[in-house]
SEROLO-498184 format. One record per residue (C-alpha): x, y negated, z. Coordinates in steps of 0.1 Angstrom, whole numbers, plus 2048, in hexadecimal, padded with zeros to 3 digits. Example, Ala and Ser with C-alpha at 12.3 -4.5 7.8 and 13.67 -1.06 7.14 Angstrom:
% SEROLO-498184
+-----+-----+-----+
!  xx !  yy !  zz !
+-----+-----+-----+
! 87B ! 82D ! 84E !
! 889 ! 80B ! 847 !
+-----+-----+-----+
//
This chain:
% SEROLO-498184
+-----+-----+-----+
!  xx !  yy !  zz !
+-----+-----+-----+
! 6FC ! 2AD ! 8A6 !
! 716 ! 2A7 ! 88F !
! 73A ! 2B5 ! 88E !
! 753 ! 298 ! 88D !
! 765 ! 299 ! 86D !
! 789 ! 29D ! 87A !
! 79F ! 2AA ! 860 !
! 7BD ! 295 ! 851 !
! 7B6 ! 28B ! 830 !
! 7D1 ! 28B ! 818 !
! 7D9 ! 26D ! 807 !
! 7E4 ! 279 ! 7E3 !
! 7E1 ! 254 ! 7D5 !
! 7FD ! 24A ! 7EE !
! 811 ! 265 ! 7EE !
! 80F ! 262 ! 7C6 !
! 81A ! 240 ! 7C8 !
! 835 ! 245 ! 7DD !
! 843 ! 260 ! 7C4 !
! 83E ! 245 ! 7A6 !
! 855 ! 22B ! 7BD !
! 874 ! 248 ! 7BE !
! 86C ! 254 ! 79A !
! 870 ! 230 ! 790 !
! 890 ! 22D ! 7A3 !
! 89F ! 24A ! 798 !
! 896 ! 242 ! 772 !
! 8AD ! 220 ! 77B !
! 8C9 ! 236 ! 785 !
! 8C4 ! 24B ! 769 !
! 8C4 ! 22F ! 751 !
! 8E5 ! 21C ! 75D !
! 8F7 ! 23C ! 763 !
! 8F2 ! 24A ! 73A !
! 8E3 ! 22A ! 729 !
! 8C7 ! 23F ! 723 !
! 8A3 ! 23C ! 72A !
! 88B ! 257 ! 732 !
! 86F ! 263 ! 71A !
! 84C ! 272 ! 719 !
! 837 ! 278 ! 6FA !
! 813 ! 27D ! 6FC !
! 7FD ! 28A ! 6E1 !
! 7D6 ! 286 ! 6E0 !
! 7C4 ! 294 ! 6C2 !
! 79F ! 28A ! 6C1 !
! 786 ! 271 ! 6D4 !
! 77E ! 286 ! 6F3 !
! 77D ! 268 ! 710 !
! 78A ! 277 ! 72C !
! 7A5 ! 283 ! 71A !
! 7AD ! 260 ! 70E !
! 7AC ! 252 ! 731 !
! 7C3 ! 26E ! 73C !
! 7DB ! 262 ! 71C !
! 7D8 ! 23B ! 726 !
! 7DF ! 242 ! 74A !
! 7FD ! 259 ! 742 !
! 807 ! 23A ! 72A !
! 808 ! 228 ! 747 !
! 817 ! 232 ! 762 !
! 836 ! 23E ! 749 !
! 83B ! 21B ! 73F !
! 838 ! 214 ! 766 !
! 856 ! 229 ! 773 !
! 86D ! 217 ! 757 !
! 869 ! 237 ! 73D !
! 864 ! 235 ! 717 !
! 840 ! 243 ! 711 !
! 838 ! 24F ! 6EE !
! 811 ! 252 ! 6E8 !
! 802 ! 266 ! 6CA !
! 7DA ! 25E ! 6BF !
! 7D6 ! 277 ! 6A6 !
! 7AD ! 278 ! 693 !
! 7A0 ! 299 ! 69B !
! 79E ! 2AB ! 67D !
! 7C7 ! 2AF ! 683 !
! 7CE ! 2CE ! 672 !
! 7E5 ! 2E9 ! 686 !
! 7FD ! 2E2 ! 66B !
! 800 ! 2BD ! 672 !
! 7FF ! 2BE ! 699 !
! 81E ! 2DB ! 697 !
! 82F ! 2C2 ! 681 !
! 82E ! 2AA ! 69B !
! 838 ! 2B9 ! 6B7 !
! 854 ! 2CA ! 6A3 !
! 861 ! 2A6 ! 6A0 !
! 858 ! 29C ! 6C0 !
! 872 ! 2BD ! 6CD !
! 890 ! 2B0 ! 6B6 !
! 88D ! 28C ! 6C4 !
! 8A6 ! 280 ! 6D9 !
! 896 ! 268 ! 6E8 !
! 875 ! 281 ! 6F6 !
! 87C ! 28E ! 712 !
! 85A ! 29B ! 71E !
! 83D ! 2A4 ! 705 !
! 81B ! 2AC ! 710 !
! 7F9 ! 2AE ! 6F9 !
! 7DB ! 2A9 ! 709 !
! 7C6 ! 2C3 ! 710 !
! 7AA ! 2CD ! 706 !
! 7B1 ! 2CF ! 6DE !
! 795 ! 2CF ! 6C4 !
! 786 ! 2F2 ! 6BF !
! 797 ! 2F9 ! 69E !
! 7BC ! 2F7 ! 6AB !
! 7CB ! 312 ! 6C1 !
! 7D3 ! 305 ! 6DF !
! 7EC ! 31F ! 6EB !
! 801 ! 31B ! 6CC !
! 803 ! 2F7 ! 6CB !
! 80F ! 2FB ! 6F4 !
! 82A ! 314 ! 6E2 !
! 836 ! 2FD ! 6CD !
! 843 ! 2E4 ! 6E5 !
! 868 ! 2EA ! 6F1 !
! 865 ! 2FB ! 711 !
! 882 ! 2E3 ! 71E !
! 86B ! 2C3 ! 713 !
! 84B ! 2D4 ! 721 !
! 83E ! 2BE ! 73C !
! 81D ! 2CC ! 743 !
! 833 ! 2ED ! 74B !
! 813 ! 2FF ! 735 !
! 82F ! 311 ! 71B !
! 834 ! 339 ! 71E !
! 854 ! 335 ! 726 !
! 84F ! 31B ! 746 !
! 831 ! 334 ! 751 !
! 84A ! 354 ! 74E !
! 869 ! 344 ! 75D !
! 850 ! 335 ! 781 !
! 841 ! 353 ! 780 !
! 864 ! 366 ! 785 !
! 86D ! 34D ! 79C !
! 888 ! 33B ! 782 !
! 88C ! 313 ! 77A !
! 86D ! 30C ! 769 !
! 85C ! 2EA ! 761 !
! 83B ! 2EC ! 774 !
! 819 ! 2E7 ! 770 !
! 813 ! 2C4 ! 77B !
! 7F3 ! 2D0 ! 794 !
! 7FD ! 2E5 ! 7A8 !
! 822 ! 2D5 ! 7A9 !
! 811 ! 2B7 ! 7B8 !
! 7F9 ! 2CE ! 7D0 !
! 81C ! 2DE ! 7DD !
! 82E ! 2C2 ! 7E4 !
! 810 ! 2B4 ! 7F6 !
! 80F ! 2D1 ! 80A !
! 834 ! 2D5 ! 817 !
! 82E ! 2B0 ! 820 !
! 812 ! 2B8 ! 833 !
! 81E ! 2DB ! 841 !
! 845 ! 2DC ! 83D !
! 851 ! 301 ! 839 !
! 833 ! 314 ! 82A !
! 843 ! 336 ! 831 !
! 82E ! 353 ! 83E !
! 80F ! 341 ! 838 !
! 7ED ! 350 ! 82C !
! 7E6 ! 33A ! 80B !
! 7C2 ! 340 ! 7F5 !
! 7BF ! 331 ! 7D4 !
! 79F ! 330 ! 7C3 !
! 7A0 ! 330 ! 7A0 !
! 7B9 ! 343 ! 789 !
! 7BA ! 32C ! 771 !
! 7DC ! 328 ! 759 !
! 7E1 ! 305 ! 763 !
! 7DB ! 302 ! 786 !
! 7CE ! 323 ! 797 !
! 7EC ! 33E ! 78B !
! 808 ! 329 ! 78E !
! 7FA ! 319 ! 7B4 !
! 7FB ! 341 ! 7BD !
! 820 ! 340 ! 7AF !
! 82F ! 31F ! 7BA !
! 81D ! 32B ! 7E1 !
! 82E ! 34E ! 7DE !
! 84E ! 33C ! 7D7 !
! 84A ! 32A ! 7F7 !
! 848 ! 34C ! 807 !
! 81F ! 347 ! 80F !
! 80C ! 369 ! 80D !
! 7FA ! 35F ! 7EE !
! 7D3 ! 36B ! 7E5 !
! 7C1 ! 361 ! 7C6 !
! 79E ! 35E ! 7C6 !
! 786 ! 35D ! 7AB !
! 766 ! 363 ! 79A !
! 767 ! 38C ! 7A2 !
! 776 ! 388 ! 7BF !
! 75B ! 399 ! 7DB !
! 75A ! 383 ! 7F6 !
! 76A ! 365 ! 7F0 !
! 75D ! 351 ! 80E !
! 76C ! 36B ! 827 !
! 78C ! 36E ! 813 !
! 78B ! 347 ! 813 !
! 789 ! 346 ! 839 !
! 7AA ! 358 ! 83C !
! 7BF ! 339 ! 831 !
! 7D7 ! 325 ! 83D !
! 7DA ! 316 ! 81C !
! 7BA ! 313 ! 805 !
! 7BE ! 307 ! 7E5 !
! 79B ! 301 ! 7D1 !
! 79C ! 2FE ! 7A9 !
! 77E ! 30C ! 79A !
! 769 ! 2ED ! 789 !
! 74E ! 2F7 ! 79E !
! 742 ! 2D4 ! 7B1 !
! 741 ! 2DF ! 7D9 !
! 745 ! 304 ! 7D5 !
! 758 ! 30A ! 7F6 !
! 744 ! 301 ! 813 !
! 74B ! 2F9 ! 837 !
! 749 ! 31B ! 842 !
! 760 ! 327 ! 828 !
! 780 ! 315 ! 83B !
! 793 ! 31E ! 859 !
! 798 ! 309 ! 870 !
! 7B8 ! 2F4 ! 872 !
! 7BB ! 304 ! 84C !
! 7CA ! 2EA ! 836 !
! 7B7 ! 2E4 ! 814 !
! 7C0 ! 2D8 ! 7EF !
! 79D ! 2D0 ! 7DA !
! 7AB ! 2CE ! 7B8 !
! 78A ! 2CB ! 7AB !
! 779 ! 2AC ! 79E !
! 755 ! 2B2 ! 78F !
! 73B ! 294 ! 78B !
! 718 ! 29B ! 798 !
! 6F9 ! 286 ! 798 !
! 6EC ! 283 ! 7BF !
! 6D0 ! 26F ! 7CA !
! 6D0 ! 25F ! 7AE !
! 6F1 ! 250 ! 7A9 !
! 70E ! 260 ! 797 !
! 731 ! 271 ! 7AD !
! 74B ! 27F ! 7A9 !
! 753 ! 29F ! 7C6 !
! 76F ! 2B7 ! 7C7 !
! 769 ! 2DE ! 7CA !
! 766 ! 2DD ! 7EA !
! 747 ! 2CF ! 803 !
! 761 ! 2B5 ! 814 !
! 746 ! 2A8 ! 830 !
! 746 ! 2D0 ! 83A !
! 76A ! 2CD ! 83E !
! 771 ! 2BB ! 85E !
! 780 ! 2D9 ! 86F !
! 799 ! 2DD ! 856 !
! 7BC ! 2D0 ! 862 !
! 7C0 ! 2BB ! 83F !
! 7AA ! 2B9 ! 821 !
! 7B4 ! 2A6 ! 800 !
! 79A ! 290 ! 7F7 !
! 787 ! 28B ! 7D6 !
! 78D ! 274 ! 7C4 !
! 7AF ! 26B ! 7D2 !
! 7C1 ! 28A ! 7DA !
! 7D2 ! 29F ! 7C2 !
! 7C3 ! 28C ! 7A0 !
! 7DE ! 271 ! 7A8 !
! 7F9 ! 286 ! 7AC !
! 7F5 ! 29F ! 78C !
! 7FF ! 27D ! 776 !
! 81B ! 278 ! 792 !
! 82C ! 29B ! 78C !
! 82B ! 29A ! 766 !
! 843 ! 279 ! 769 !
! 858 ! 28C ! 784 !
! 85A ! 2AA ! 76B !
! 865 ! 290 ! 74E !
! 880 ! 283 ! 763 !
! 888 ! 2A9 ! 76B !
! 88D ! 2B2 ! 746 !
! 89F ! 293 ! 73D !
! 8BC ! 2A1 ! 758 !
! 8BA ! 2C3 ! 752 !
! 8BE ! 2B8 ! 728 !
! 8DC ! 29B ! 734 !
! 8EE ! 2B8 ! 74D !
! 90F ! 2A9 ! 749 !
! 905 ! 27F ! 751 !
! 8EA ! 289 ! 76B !
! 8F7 ! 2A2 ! 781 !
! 8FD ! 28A ! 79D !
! 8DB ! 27E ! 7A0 !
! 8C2 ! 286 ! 7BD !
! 8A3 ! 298 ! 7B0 !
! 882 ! 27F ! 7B4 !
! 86E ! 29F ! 7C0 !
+-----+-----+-----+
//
């Protein structure tokens, strides 16, 4: 006999959408308050087609909410040289005020330089040493746009998140570490699970929060979740099953019924990431126009 399937699933598309509606009306505030409009610059270097999806998407929605958007196509045999060059200019321009380059980069540039580079202010993907230092010691930092979407979908879902257990799986840079970080700050008891980790399903069973980002296409299974736990699958893998192509999330969602709420893949936390990186564009156009935009309500 089969066990209903009764968990909530969180819609990440809608609640996306709804954030895009108040980023777009705060940008109009914005704009006939300073006579200024909002704007994000985003550089690809190379062919790789998801990342030029990702770019046109981001192009997108920018324009959507009413911001400037600013998009680089650069061949891939950019030197380091050149692509430091641009983003030097891309710092002093006035009329930036988010710059992100799409990751991955061709082998021969160093990635962690090039996120260096950016202006930790204009640093929308929150990826910069400084953004990573200041979250991590609980000062105003531009986020990562992941797990700054998984959040907000969880306090949604959950309200106060205080004195909950949270897991995270995956200790990742971009997602996994600063999850742990942005939970702890929200007063969860925070552990981080990952590849060494010795008994990951029993540790996984202890949540109240589960956050999955490995990569790993149905990793957590049914019996890995508490019940009533509430679960973010911020994994999105594409596996050939009988015979026809899918994409799945980290975690085996028809195993997940008992769960209180379960993003579901596609349509959970993929919408928001693009979501949060406008919300953190709008957030460092105020915090770099203090004086003019001190009255306005945050979008997020």
């Amino acid at each position: 006999m089969n066990t209903p399937f009764l968990a909530e699933r969180i819609d990440g598309k809608g609640f996306a959408a709804d954030l895009v509606e108040r980023l777009a009306d705060d940008v109009r505030d914005l704009q006939a308050r300073t006579g200024i409009t909002p704007g994000l610059a985003v550089v690809l270097v190379g062919e790789d087609p998801a990342s030029a999806v990702y770019v046109s998407a981001k192009h997108r929605q920018t324009l959507a909410v009413g911001m400037q958007s600013f998009v680089h196509r650069l061949p891939a045999s950019t030197s380091q040289a050149e692509l430091m060059d641009l983003l030097a200019q891309l710092n002093a321009a006035s009329e930036v005020n988010g710059i992100l380059v799409q990751l991955p980069l061709p082998a021969h540039l160093d990635s962690n330089a090039v996120i260096n580079a950016i202006d930790p202010d204009k640093d929308v993907d929150g990826f910069h040493i400084l953004n990573a230092g200041r979250l991590a010691t609980g000062q105003d930092a531009l986020v990562p746009c992941t797990p700054l979407g998984c959040l907000l979908m969880l306090k949604d879902r959950l309200g106060s998140l205080s004195g909950l257990n949270a897991v995270v799986v995956g200790k990742s840079n971009i997602v996994g570490k600063p999850m742990a970080q942005l939970l702890m700050a929200e007063n969860c008891t925070v552990a981080v699970a990952h590849s060494k980790t010795r008994d990951v399903p029993a540790l996984c069973r202890s949540a109240d929060i589960l956050v999955v980002a490995v990569g790993r296409p149905e990793l957590v299974k049914g019996d890995w979740i508490k019940p009533g736990a509430v679960v973010i699958d911020v994994g999105i893998n594409r596996i050939e099953r009988d015979g026809r192509s899918r994409i799945v999330g980290d975690v085996a969602f028809a195993e997940a019924g008992h769960a209180a709420a379960i993003t579901p893949v596609p349509g959970g936390v993929g919408p928001m990431t693009i979501a949060c990186l406008l919300a953190n564009t709008v957030t460092a156009f105020k915090r770099q126009h203090p004086l003019v935009t001190q009255p306005a309500a945050a979008a997020v």
